[in-house]
C-alpha positions in Angstrom: 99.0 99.3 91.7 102.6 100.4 91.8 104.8 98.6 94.8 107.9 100.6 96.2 110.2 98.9 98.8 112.7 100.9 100.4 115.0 99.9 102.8 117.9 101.9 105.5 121.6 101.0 105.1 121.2 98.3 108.2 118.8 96.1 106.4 119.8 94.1 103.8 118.1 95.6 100.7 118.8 92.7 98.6 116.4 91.6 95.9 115.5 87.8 98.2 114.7 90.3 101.1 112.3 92.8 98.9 110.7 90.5 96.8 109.7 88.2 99.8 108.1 91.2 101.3 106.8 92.4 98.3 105.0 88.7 97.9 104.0 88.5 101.4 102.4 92.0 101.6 100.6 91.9 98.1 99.2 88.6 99.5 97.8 90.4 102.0 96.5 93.2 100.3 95.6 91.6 96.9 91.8 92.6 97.7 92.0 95.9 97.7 94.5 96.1 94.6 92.1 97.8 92.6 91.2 100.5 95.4 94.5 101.7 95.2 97.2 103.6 93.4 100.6 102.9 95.1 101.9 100.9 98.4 105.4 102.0 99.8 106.8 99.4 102.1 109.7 100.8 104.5 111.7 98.4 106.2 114.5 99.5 108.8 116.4 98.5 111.5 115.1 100.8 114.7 119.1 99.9 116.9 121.1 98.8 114.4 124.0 99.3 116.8 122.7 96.4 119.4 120.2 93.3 118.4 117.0 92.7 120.7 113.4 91.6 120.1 111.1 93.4 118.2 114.3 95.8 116.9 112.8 95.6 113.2 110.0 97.9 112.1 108.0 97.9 108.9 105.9 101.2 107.6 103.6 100.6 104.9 101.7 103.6 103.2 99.0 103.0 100.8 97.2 105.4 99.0 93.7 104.9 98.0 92.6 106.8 94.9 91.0 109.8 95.5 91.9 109.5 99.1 94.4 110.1 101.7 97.4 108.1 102.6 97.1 106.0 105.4 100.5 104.5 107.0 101.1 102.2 109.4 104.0 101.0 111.6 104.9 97.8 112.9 108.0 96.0 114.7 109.1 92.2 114.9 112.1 90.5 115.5 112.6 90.1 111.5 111.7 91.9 108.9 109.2 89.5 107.9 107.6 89.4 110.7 107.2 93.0 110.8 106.5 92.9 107.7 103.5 90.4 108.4 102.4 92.3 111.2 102.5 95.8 109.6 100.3 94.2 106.0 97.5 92.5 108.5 97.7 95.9 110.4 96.8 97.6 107.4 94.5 95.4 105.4 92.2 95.5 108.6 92.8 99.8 108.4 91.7 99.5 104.4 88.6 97.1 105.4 87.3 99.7 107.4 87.8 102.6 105.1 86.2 101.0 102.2 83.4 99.3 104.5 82.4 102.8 106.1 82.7 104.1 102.1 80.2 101.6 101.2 78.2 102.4 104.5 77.7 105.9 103.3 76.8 105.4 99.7 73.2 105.8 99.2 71.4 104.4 96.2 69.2 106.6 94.1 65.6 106.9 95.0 63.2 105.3 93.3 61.4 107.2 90.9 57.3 107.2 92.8 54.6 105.9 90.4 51.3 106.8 90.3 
């Protein structure tokens, strides 16, 4: 599974910042490594210009192979904690998906003997 981090120019993009996230998000998601192709994890500053609570959002888009993307969005007063909140956001979206998946796959039937 590739990882992508991408940061805007009013969070610190440094290497400490995007391998912490990248460790606390893979944590999270390590189950489902295998389900998917790619995660893209985009952290940003929503008002850079003031500081406040819950100014910090996270996006994470994974892409499950053969399937759609499926993004989420989340904010904290960090990026870690948004960054927290966003990979628990969407390791309970990816449980789901794969659990309805596996809800819809029929076995074959039984050949009858006589």
């Amino acid at each position: 599974m590739q990882f992508q981090f991408n940061s805007d120019s009013s969070v610190m993009g440094t290497d400490d910042v995007a391998e912490r996230i990248e460790a606390q998000v893979r944590e999270k998601l390590t189950r489902f490594e295998e389900r998917l192709t790619r995660l893209e994890v985009h952290v940003h500053n929503e008002h850079h210009h003031t500081h406040g609570n819950d100014d910090k959002g996270c996006t994470i888009e994974a892409r499950p192979r053969g399937g759609k993307p499926i993004g989420v969005t989340e904010h904290g007063s960090s990026v870690d904690a948004a960054a927290r909140k966003a990979a628990s956001t969407m390791a309970q979206r990816l449980t789901r998906l794969f659990g309805k998946e596996a809800k819809h796959r029929h076995e074959a039937r039984p050949e009858k003997v006589m």
